[in-house]
MOPAC internal coordinates of N, CA, C and O (Angstrom, degrees):
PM7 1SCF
backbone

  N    0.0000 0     0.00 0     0.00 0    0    0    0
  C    1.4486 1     0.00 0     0.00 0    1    0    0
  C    1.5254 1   108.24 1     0.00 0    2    1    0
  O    1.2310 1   117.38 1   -18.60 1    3    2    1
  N    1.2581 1   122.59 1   161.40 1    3    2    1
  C    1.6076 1   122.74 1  -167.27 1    5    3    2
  C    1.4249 1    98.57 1   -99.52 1    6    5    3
  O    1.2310 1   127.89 1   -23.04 1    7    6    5
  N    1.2574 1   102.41 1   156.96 1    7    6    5
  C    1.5877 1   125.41 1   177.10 1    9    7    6
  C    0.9541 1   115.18 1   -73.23 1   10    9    7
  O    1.2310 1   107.66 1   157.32 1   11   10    9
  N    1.8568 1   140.63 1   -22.68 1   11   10    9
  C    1.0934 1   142.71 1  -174.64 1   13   11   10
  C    1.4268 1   118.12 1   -75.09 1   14   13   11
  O    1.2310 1   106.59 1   -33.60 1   15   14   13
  N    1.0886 1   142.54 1   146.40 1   15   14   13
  C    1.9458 1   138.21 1  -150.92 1   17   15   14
  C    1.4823 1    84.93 1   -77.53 1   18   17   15
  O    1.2310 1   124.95 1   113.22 1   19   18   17
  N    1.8593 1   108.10 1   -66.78 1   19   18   17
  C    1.0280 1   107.41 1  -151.04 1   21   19   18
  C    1.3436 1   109.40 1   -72.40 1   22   21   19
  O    1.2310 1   100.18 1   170.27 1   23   22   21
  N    1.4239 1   153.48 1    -9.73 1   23   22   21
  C    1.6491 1   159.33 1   174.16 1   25   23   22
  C    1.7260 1    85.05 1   -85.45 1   26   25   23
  O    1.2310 1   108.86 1   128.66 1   27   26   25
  N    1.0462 1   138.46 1   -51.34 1   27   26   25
  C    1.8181 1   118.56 1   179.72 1   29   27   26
  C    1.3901 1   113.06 1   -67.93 1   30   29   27
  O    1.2310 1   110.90 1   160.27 1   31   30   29
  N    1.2654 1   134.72 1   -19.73 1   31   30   29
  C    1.6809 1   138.46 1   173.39 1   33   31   30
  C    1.1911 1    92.18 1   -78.03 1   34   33   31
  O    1.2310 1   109.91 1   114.79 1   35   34   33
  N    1.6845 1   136.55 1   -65.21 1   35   34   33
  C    1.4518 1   130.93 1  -156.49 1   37   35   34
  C    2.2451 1   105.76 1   -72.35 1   38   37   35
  O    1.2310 1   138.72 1   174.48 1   39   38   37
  N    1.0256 1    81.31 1    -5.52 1   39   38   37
  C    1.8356 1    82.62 1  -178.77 1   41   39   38
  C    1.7793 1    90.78 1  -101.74 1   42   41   39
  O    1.2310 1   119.98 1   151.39 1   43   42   41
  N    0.6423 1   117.65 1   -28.61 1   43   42   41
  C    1.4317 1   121.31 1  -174.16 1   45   43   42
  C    1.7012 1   106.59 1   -74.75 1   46   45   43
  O    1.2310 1   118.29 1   124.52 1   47   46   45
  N    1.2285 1   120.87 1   -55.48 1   47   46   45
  C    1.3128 1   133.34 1   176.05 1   49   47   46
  C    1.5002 1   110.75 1   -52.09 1   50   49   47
  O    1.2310 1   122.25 1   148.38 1   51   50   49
  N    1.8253 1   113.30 1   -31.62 1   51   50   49
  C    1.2269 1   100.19 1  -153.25 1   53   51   50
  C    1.6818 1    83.02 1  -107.91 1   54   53   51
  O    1.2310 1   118.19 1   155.39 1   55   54   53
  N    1.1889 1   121.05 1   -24.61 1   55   54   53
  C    1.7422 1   111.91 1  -171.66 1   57   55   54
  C    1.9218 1    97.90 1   -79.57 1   58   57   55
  O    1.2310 1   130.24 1   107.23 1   59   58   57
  N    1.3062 1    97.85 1   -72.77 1   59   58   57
  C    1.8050 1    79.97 1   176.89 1   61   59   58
  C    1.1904 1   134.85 1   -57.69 1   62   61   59
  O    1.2310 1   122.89 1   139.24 1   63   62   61
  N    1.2262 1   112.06 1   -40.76 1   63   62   61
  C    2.0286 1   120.35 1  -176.15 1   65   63   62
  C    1.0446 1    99.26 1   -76.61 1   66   65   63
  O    1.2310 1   111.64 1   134.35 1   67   66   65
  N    1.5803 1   133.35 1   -45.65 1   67   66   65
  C    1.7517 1   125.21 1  -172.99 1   69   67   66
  C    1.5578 1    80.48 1    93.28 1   70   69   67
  O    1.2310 1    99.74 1  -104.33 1   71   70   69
  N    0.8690 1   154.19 1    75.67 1   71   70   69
  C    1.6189 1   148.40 1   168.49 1   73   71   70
  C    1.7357 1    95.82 1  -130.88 1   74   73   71
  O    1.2310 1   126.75 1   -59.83 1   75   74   73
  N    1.4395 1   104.62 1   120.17 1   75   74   73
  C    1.5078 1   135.54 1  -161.13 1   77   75   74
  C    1.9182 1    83.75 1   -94.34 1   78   77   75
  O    1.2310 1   127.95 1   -40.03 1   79   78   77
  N    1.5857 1   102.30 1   139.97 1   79   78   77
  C    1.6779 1   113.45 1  -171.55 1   81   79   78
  C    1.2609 1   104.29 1   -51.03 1   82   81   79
  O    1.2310 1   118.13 1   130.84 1   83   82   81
  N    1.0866 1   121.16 1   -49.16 1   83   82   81
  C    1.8321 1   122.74 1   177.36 1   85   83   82
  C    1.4653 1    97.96 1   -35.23 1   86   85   83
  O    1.2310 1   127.72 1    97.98 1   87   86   85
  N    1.5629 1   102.75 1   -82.02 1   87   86   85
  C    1.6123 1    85.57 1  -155.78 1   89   87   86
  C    1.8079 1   113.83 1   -68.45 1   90   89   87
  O    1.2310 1   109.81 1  -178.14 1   91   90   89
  N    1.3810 1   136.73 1     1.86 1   91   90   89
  C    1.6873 1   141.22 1   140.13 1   93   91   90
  C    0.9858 1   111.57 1   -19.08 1   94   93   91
  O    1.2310 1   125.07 1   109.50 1   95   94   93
  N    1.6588 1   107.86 1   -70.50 1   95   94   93
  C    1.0699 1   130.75 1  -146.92 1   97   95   94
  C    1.8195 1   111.23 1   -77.18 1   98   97   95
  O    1.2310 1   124.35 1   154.86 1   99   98   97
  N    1.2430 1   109.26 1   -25.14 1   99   98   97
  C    0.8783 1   114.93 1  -176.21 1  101   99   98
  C    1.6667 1   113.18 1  -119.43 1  102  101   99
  O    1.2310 1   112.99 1  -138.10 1  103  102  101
  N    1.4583 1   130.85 1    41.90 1  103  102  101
  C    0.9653 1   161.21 1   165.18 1  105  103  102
  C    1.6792 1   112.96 1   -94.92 1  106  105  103
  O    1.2310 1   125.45 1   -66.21 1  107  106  105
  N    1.8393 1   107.13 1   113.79 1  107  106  105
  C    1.1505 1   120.65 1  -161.48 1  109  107  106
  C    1.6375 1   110.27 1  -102.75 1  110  109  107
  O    1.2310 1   113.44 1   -26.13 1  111  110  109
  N    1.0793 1   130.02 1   153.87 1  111  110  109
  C    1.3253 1   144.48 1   164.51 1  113  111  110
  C    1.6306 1   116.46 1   -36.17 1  114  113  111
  O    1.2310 1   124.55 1   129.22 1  115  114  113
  N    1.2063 1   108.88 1   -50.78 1  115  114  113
  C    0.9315 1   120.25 1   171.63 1  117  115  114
  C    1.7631 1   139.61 1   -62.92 1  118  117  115
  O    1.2310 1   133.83 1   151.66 1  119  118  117
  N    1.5209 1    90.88 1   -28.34 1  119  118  117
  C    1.7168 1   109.51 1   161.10 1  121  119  118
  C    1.4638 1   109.24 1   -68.75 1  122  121  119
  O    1.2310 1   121.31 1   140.39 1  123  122  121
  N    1.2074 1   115.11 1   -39.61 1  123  122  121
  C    1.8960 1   106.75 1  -179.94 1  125  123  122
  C    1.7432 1   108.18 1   -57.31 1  126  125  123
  O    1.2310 1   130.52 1   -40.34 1  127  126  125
  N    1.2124 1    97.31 1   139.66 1  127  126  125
  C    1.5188 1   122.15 1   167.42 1  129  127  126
  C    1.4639 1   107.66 1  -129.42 1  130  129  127
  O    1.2310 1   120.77 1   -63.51 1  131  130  129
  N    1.1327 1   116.14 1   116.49 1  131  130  129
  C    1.5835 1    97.96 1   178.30 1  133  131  130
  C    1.3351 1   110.80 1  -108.89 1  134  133  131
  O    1.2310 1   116.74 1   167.07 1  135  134  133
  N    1.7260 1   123.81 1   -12.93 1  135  134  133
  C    1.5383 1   111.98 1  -164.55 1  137  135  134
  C    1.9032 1    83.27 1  -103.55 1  138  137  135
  O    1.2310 1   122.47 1  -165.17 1  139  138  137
  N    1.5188 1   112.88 1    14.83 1  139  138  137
  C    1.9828 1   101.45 1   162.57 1  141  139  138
  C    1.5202 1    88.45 1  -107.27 1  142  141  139
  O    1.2310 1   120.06 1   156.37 1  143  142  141
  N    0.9601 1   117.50 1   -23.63 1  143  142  141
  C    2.0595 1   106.79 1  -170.13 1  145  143  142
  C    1.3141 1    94.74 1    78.03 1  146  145  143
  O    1.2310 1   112.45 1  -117.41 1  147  146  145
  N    1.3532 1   131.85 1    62.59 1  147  146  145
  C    1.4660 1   150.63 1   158.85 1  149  147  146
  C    1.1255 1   142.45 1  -157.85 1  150  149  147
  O    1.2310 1   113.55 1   -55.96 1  151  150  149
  N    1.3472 1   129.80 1   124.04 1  151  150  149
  C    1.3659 1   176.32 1    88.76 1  153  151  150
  C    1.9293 1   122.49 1    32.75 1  154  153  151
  O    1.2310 1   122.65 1  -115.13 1  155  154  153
  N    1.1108 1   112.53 1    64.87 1  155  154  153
  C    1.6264 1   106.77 1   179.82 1  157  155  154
  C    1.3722 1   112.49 1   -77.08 1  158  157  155
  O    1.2310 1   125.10 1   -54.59 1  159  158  157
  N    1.4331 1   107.81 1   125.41 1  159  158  157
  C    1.4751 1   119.02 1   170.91 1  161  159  158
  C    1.4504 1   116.31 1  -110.38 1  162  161  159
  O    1.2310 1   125.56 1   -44.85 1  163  162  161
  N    1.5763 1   106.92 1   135.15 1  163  162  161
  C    1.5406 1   102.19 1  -168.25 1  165  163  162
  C    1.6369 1   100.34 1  -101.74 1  166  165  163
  O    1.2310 1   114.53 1   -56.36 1  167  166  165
  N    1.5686 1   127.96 1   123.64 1  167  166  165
  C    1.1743 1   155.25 1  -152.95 1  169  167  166
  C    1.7111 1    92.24 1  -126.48 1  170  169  167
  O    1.2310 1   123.95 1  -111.85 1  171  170  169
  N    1.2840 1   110.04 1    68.15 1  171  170  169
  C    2.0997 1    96.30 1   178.55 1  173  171  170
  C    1.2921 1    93.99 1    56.08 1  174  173  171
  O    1.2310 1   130.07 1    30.37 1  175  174  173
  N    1.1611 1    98.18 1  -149.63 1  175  174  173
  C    1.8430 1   114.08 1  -169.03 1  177  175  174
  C    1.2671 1    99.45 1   -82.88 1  178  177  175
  O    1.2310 1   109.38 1  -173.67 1  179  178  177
  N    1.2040 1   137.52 1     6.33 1  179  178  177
  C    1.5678 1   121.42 1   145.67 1  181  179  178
  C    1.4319 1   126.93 1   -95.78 1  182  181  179
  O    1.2310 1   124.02 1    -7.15 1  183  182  181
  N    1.6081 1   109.89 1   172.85 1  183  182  181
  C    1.3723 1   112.73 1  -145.31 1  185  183  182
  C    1.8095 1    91.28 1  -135.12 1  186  185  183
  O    1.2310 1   121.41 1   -72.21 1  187  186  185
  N    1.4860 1   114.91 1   107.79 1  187  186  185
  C    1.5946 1   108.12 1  -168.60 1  189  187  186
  C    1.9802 1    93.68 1  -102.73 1  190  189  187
  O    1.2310 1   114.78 1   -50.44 1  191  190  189
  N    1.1801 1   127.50 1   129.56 1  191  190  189
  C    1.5345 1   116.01 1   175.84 1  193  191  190
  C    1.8563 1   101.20 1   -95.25 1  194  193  191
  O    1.2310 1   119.46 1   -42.93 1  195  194  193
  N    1.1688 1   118.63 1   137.07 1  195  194  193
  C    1.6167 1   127.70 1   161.12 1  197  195  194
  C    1.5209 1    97.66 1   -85.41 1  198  197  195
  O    1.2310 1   129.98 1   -38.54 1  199  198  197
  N    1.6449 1    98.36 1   141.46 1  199  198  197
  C    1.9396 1   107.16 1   159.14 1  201  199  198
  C    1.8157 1    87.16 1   -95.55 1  202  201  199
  O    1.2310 1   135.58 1   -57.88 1  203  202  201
  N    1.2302 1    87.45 1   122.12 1  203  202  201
  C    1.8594 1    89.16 1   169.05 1  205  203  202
  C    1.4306 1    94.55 1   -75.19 1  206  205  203
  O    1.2310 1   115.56 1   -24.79 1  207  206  205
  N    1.0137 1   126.03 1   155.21 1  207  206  205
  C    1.5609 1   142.54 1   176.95 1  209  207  206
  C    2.0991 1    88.24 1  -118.85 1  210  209  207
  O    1.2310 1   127.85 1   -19.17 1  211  210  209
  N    1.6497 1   102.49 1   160.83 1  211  210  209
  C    1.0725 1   101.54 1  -160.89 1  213  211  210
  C    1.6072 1   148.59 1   -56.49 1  214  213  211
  O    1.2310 1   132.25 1   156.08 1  215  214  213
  N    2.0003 1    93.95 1   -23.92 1  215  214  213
  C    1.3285 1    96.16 1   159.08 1  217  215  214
  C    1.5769 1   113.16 1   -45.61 1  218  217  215
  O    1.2310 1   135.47 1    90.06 1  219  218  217
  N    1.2321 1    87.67 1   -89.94 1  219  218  217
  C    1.5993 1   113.72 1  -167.37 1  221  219  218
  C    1.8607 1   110.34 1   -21.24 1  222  221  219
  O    1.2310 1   122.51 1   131.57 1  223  222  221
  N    1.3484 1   112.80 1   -48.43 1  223  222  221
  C    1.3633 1   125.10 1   163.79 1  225  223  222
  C    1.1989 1   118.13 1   -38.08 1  226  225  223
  O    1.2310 1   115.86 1   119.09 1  227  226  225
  N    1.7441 1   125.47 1   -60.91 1  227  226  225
  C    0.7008 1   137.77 1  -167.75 1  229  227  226
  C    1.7693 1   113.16 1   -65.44 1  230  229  227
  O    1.2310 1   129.60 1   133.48 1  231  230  229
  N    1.5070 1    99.09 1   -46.52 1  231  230  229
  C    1.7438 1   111.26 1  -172.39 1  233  231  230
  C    1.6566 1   103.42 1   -74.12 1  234  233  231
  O    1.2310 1   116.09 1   161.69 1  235  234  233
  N    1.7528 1   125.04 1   -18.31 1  235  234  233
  C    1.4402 1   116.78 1   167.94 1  237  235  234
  C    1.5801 1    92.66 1   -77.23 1  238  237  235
  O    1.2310 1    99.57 1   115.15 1  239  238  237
  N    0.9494 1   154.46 1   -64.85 1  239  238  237
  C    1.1472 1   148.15 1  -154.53 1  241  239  238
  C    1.4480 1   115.55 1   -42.15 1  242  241  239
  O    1.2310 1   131.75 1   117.82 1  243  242  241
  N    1.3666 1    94.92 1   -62.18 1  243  242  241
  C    1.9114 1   107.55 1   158.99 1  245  243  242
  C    1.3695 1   125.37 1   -41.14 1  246  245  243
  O    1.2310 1   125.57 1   115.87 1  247  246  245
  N    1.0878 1   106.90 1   -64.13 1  247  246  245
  C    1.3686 1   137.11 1   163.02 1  249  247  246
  C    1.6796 1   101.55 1   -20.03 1  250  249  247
  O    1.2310 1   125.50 1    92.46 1  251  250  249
  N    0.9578 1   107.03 1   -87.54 1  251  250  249
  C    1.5368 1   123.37 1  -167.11 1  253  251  250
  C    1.8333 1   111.37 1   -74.54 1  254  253  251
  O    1.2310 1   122.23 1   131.06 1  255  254  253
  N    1.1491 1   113.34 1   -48.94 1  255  254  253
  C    1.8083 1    99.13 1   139.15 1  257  255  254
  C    1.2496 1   140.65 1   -27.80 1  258  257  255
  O    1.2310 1   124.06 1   128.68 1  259  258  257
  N    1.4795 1   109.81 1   -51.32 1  259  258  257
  C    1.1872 1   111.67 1   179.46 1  261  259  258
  C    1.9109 1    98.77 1   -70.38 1  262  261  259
  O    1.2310 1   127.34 1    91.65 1  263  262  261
  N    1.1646 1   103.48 1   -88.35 1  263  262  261
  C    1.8691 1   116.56 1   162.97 1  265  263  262
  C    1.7082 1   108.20 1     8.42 1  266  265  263
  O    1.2310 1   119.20 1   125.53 1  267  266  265
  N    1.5138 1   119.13 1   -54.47 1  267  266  265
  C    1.4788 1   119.26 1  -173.85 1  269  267  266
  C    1.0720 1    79.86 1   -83.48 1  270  269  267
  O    1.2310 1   104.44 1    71.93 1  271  270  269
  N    1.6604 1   146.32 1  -108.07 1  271  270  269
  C    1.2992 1   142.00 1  -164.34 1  273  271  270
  C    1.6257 1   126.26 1    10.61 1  274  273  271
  O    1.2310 1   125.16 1   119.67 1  275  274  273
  N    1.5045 1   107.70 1   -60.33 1  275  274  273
  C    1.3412 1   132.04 1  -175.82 1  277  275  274
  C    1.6147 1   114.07 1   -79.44 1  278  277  275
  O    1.2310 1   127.46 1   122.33 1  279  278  277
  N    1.0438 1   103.25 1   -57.67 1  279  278  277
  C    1.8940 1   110.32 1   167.87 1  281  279  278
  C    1.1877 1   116.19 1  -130.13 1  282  281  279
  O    1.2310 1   118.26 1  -112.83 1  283  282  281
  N    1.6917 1   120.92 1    67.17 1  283  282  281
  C    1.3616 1   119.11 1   164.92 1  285  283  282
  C    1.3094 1   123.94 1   -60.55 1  286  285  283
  O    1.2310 1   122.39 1  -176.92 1  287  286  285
  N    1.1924 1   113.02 1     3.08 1  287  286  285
  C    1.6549 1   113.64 1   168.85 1  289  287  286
  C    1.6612 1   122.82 1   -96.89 1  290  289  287
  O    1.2310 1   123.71 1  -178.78 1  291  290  289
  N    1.6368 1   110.50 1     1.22 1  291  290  289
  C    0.9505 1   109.62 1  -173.39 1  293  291  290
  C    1.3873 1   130.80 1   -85.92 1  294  293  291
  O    1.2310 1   121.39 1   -45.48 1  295  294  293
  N    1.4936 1   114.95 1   134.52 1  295  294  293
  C    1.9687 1   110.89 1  -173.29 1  297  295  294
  C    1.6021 1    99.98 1  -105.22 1  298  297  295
  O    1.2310 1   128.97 1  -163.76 1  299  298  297
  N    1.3653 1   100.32 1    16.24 1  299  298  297
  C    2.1218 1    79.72 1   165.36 1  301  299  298
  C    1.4073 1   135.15 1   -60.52 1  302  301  299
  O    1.2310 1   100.08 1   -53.38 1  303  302  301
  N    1.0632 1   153.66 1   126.62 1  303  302  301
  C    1.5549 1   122.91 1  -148.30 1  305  303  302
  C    1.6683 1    90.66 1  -114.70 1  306  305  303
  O    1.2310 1   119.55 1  -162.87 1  307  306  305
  N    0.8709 1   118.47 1    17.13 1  307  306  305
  C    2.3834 1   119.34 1   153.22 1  309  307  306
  C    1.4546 1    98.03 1   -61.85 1  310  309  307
  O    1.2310 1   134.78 1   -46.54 1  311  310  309
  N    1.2257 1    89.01 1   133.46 1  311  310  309
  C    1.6877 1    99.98 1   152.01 1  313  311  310
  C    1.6866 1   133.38 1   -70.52 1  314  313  311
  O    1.2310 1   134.12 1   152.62 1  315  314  313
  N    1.3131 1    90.31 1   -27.38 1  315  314  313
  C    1.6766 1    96.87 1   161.94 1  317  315  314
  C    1.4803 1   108.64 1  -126.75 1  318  317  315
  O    1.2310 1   119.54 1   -44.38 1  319  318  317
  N    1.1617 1   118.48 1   135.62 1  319  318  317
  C    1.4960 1   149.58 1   138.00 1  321  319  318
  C    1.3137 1   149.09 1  -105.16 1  322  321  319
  O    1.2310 1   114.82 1   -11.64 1  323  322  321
  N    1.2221 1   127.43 1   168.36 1  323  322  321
  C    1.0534 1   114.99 1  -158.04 1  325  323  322
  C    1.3591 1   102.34 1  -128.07 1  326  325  323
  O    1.2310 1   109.90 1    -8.61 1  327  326  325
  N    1.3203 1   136.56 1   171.39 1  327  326  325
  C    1.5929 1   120.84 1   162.91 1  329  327  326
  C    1.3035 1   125.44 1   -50.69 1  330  329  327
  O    1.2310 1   115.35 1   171.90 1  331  330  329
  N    0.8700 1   126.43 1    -8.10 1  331  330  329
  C    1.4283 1   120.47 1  -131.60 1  333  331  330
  C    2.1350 1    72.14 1  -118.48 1  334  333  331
  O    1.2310 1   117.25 1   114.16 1  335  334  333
  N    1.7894 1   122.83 1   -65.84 1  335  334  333
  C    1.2082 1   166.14 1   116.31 1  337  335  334
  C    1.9879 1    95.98 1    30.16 1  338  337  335
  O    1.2310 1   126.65 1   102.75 1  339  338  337
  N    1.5184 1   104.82 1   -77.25 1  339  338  337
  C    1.4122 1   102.96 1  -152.89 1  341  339  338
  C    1.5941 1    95.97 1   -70.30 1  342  341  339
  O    1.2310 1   117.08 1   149.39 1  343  342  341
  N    1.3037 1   123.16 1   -30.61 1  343  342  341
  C    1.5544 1   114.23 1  -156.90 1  345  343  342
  C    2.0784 1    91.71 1   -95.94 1  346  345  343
  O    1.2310 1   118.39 1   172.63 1  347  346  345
  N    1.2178 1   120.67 1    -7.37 1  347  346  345
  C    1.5129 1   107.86 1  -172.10 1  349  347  346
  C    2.0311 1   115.54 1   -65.94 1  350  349  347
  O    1.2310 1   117.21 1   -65.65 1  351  350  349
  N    1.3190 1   122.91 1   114.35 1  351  350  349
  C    1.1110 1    91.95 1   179.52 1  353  351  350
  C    1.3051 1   124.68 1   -78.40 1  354  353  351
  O    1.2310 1   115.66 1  -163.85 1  355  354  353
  N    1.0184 1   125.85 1    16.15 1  355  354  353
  C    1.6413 1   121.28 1   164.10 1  357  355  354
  C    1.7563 1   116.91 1   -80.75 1  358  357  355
  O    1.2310 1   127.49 1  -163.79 1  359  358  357
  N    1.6333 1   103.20 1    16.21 1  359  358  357
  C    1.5495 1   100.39 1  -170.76 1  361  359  358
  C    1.4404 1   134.36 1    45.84 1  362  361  359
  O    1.2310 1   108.72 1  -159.18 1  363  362  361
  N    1.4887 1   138.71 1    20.82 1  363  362  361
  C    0.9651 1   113.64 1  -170.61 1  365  363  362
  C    1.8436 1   138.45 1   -71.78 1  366  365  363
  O    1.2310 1   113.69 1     5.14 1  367  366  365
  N    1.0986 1   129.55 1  -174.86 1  367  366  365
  C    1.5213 1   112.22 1   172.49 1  369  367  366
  C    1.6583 1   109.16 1   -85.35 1  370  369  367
  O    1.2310 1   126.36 1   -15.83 1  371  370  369
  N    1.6008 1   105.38 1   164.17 1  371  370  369
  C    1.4636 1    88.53 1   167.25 1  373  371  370
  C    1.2123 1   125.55 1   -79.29 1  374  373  371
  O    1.2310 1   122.89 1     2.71 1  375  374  373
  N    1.6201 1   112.08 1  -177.29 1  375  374  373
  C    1.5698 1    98.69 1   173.00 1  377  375  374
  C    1.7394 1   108.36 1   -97.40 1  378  377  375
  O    1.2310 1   123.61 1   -43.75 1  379  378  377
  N    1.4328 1   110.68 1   136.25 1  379  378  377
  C    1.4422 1   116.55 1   162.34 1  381  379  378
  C    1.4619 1   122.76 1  -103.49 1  382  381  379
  O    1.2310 1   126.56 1   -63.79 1  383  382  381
  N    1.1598 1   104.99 1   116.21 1  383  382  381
  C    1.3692 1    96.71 1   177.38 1  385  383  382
  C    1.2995 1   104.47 1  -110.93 1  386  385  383
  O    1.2310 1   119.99 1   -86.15 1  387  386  385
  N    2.0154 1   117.63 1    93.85 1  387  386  385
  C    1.0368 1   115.70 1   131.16 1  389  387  386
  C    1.4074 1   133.44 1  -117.73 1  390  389  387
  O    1.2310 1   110.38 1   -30.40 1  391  390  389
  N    1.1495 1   135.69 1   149.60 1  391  390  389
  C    1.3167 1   108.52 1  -178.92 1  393  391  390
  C    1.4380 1   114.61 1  -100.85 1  394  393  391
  O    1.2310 1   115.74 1     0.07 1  395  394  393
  N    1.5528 1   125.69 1  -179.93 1  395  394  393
  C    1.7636 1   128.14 1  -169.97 1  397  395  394
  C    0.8188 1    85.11 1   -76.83 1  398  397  395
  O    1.2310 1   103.90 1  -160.82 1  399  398  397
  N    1.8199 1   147.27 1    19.18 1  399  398  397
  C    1.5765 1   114.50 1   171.09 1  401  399  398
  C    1.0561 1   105.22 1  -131.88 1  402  401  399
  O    1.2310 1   112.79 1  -171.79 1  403  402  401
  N    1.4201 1   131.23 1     8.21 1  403  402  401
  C    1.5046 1   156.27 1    82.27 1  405  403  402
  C    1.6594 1   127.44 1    23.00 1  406  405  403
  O    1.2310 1   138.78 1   102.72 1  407  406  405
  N    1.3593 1    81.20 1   -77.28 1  407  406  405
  C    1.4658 1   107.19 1  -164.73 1  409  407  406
  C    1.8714 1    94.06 1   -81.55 1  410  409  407
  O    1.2310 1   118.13 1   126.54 1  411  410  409
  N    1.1795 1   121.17 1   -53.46 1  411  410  409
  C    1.1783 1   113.08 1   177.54 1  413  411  410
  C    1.4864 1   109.77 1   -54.80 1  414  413  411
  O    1.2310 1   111.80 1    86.11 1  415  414  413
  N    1.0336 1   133.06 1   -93.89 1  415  414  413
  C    1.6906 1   120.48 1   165.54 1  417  415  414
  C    1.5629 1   115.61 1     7.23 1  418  417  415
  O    1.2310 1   126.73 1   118.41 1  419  418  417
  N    1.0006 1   104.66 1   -61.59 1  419  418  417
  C    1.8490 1   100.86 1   167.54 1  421  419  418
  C    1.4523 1   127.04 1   -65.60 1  422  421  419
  O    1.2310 1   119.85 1   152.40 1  423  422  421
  N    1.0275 1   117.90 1   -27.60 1  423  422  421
  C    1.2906 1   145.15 1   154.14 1  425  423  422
  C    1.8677 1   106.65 1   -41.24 1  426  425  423
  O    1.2310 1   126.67 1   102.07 1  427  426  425
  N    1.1264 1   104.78 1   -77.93 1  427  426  425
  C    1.2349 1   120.99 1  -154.90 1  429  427  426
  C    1.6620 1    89.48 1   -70.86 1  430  429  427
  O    1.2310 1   120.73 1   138.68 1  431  430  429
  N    1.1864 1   116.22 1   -41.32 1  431  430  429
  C    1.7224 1   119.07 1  -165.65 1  433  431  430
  C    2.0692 1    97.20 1   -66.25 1  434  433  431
  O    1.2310 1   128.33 1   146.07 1  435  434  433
  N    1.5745 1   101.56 1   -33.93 1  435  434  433
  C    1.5441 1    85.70 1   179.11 1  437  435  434
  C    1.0889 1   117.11 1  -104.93 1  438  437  435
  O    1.2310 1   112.73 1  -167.61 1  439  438  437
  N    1.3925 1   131.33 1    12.39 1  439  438  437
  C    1.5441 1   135.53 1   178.96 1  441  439  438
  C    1.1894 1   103.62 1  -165.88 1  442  441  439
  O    1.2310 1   125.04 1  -101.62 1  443  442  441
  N    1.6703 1   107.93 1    78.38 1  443  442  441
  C    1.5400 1   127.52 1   179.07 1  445  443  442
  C    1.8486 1   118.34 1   -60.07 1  446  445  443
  O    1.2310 1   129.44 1   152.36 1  447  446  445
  N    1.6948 1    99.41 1   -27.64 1  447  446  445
  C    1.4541 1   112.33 1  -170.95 1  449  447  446
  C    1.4077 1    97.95 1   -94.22 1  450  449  447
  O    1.2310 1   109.52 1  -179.87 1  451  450  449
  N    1.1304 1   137.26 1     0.13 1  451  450  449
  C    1.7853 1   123.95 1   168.76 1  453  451  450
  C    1.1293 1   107.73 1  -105.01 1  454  453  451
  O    1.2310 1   108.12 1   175.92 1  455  454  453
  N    1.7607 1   139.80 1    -4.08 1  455  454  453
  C    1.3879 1   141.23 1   169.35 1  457  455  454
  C    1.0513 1   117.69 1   -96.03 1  458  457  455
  O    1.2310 1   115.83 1   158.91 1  459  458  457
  N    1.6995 1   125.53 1   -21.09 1  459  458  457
  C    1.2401 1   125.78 1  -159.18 1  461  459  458
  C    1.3896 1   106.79 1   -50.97 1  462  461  459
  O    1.2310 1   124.81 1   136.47 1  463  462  461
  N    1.4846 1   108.36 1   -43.53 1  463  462  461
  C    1.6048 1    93.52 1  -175.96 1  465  463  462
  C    1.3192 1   128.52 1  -129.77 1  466  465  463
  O    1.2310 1   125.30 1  -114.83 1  467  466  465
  N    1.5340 1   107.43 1    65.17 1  467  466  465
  C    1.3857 1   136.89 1   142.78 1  469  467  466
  C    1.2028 1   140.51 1   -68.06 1  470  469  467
  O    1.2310 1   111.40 1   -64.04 1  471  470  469
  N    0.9253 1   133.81 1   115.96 1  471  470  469
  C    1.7733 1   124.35 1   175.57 1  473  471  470
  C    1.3173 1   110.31 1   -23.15 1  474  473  471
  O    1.2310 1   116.66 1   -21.20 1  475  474  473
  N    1.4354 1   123.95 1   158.80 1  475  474  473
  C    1.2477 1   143.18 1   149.44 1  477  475  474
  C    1.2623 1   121.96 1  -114.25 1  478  477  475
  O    1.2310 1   120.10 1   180.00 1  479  478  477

């Protein structure tokens, strides 16, 4: 796994939660709760919340420590950015490049007994 906060939260999101780069990528500051241990995901005009369980808790915490630390001046409202990302004022998200066949692989590598019997 990588040393970087924000590449260990986005591997984290996508191996335990199953969370496809789109919706990562487009995961706001404002959805984190950390003293509920929850996660708002925007689904269209719906609103899905994750209980982070403790990794994942732990690596937003980092995550977003590091993030204020590094660009406390920043108003992008993503939860992840990038350098390039936190200081742009047009806000955009970063880019993730994983794909759902990606993300499933991570999936399957951390919860071998809920894929077993899925298509391939």
């Amino acid at each position: 796994m990588s040393t970087r906060p924000a590449a260990r939260l986005d591997c984290a999101l996508a191996a335990v939660h199953a969370l496809p780069g789109k919706e990562i990528q487009n995961l706001h500051t404002t959805g984190l709760d950390l003293s509920r241990g929850t996660l708002e995901v925007r689904r269209g005009l719906l609103r899905h919340a994750l209980c982070l369980e403790e990794l994942t808790h732990q690596l937003a915490a980092d995550w977003t420590s590091y993030r204020h630390h590094r660009w406390p001046a920043s108003s992008n409202p993503h939860l992840l950015v990038s350098q390039k990302t936190a200081v742009d004022p047009d806000h955009p998200a970063v880019s993730i490049g994983i794909t759902e066949q990606t993300a499933m692989r991570y999936v399957t590598a951390a919860h071998p007994e809920r894929t077993s019997k899925l298509p391939r």
